[in-house]
C-alpha positions in Angstrom: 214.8 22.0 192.7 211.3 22.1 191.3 208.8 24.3 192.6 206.0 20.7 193.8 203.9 19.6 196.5 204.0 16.9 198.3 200.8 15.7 196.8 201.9 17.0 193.0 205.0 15.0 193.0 203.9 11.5 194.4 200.6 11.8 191.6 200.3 9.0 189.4 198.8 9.6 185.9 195.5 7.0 185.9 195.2 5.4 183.0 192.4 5.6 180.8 189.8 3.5 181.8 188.6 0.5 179.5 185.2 -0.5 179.5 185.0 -3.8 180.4 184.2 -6.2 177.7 180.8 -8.1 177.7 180.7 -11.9 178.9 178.6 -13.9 176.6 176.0 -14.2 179.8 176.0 -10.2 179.6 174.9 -10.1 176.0 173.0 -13.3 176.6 171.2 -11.5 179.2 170.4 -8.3 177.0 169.2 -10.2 174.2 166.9 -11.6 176.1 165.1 -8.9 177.1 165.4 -7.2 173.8 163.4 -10.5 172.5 160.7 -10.2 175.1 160.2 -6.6 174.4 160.0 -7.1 170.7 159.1 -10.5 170.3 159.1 -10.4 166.4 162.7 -9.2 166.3 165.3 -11.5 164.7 169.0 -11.6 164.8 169.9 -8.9 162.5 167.3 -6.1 164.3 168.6 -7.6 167.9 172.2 -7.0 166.2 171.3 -3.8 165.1 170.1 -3.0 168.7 173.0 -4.1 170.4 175.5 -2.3 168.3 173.4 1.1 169.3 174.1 0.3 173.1 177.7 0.1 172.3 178.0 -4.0 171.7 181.0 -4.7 170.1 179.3 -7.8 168.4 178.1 -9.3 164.7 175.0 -10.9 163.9 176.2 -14.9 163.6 176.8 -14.8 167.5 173.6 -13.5 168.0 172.1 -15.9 165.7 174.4 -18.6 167.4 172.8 -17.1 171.4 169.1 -17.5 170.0 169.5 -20.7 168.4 170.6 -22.1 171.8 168.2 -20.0 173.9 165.7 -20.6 171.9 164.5 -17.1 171.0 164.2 -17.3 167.4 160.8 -16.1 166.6 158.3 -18.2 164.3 155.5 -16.2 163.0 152.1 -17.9 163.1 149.8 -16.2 159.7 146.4 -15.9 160.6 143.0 -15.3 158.2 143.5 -12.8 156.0 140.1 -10.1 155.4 139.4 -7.7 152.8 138.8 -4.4 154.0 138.9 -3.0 150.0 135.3 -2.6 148.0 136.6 -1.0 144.8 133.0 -1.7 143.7 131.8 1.9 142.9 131.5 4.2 140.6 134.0 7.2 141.7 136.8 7.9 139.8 140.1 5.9 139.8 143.8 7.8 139.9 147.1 6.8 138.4 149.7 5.4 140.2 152.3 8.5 141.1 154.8 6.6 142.9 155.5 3.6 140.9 159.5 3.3 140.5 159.3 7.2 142.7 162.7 8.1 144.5 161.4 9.2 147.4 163.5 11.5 148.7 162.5 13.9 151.2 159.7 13.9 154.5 155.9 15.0 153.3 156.4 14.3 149.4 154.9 10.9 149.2 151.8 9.8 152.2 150.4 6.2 151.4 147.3 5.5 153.3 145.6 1.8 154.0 142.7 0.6 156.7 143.4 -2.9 158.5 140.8 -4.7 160.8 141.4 -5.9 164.8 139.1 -8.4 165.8 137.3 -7.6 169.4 135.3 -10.3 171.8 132.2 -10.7 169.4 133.3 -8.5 166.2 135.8 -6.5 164.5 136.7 -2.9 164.1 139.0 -0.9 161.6 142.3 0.8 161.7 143.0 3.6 159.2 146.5 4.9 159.0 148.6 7.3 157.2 152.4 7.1 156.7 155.1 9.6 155.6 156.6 7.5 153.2 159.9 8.5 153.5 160.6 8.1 157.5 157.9 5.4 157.5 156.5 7.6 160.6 152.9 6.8 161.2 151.5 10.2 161.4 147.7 9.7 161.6 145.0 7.1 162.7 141.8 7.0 163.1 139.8 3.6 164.8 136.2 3.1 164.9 133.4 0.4 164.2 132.5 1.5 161.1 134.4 1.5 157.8 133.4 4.0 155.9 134.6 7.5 155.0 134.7 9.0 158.3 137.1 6.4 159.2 139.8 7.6 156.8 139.0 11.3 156.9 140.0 11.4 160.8 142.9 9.9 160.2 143.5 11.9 156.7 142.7 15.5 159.2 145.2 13.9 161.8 147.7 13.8 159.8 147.0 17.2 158.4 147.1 19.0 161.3 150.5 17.4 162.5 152.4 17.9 159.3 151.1 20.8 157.7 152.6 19.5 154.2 153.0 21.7 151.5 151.1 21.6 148.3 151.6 19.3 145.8 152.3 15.8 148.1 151.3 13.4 146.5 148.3 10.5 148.9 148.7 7.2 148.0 146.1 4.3 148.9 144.2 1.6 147.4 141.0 2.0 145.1 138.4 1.2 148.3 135.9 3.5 148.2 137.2 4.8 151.6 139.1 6.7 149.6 137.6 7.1 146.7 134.7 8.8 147.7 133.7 12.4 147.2 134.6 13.5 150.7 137.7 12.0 150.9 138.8 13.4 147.7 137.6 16.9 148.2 139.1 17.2 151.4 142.7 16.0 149.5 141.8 18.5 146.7 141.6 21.4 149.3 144.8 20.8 150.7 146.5 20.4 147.2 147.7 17.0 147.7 148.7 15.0 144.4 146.4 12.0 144.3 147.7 8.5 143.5 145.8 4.7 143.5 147.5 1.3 143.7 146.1 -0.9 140.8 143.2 -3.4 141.6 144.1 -6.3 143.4 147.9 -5.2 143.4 149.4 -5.2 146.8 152.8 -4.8 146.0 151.5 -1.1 144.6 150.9 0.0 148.1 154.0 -1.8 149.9 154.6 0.2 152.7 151.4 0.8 154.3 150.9 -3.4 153.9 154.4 -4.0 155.6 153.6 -1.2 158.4 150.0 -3.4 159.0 152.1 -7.0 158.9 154.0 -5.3 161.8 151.5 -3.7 163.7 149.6 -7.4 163.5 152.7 -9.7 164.2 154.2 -7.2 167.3 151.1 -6.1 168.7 147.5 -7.2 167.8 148.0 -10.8 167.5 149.4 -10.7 171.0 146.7 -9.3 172.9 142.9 -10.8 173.3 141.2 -7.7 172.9 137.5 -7.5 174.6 136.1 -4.2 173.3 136.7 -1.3 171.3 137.8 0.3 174.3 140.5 -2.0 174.4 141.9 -1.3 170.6 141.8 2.5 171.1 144.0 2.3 174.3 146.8 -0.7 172.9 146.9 1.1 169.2 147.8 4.5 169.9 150.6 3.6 172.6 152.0 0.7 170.0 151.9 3.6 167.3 153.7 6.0 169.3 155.6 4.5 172.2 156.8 1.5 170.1 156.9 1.4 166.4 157.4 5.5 165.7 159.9 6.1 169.0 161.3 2.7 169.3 161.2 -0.4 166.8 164.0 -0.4 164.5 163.1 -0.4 160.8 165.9 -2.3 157.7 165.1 0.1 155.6 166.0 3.4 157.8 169.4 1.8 158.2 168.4 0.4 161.6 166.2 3.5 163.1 163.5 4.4 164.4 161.3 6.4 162.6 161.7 9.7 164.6 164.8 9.4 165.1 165.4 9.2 161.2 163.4 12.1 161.2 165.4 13.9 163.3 168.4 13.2 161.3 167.0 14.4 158.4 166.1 17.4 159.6 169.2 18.3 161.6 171.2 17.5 158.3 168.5 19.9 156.2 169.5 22.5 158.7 173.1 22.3 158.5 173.0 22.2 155.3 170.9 25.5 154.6 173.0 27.1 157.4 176.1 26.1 155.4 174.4 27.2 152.2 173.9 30.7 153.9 176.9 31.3 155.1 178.9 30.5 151.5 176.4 32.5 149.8 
């Protein structure tokens, strides 16, 4: 006779639990309020963001659930500015990163100043990207444009990444950046310095599609009053949203820090593996 409990020997073995599978109104639901967080998202980033939360779902049924909910966004262009006077007489750089495999965090920084239009006037963003993670990873806003503007954000950056010699600072030819200021205080960091060519846009990709996003998803949404205003909405946009948050194409569908994070977990592992065989 075996040696059992009472309780032992009437147990049933439960059965793994399943999770239960989605009704369209569930991911109808969710998509939803994806679209009204991010209301510049289309199918395939809403796809991408469903499949993270452990949606077992492809990208023509969400196309098919916003066609019918009407969630697809249409973008609405508004007046383009100039914010570039390469009308001086500094010195002009090569472009470094033409056809450039960039490979790895704090080798290539591209750099570009945008306006935000207040109540009665406008004031000027200057950012700085890593432009491998796409990470915004300094700003600067103020009334002025002029070389003060681009050296907070330039110091900001700096202090935050602490990159080695030898990266290479990519912008335009303004003479935000051109100026002697600007380019001494790259010079004493040992960054490489690189220029888009005049009037090319396409030179200087990145920082252009991080300001089409930061004017689509945030600034053309809010009415903003006063500078005040700008200096609160930017910031949390840069940090809270498009570094921690919005999902990027080109990062294979992550946010900037946590592609970051990635990278630098698998840089780890693989100098710890590195050390160990050696």
């Amino acid at each position: 006779m075996l040696n059992l409990t009472p309780s032992s020997y009437y147990y049933k073995v439960k059965e793994p639990s399943v999770p239960k599978q989605k009704t369209d109104a569930d991911i109808r639901d969710r998509i939803e309020q994806i679209a009204c967080e991010f209301i510049h998202y289309g199918y395939r980033r809403i796809t991408a963001q469903l499949r993270r939360e452990g949606y077992l779902i492809n990208h023509k049924k969400v196309l098919r659930i916003m066609r019918e909910s009407s969630l697809l966004c249409a973008v609405k262009k508004r007046k383009w500015i100039n914010t570039t006077d390469s009308n001086h007489p500094y010195p002009r750089y090569p472009n470094l990163v033409k056809e450039l495999d960039i490979s790895s965090l704090n080798q290539v920084w591209v750099a570009d100043i945008t306006y935000i239009r207040i109540l009665t006037t406008f004031v000027y963003l200057a950012v700085i990207l890593d432009g491998f993670s796409r990470k915004a990873i300094g700003y600067s806003i103020s009334k002025g444009l002029d070389t003060s503007l681009t050296l907070r954000a330039l110091k900001m950056a700096v202090a935050t990444r602490k990159p080695q010699p030898g990266c290479i600072h990519h912008s335009d030819q303004g003479v935000q950046y051109a100026a002697i200021d600007y380019i001494n205080e790259l010079k004493e960091h040992k960054f490489q310095i690189s220029m888009a060519r005049k009037g090319n846009p396409y030179d200087n990709a990145m920082a252009e599609s991080f300001i089409k996003t930061l004017k689509y998803e945030e600034v053309n949404l809010w009415d903003y009053k006063t500078l005040a205003d700008v200096q609160k909405r930017i910031p949390f946009f840069i940090q809270e949203v498009y570094n921690k948050k919005r999902l990027h194409s080109s990062l294979g569908y992550l946010p900037p820090n946590e592609f970051e994070d990635g990278f630098i977990n698998k840089e780890q592992h693989l100098q710890s593996f590195q050390l160990v065989t050696a």
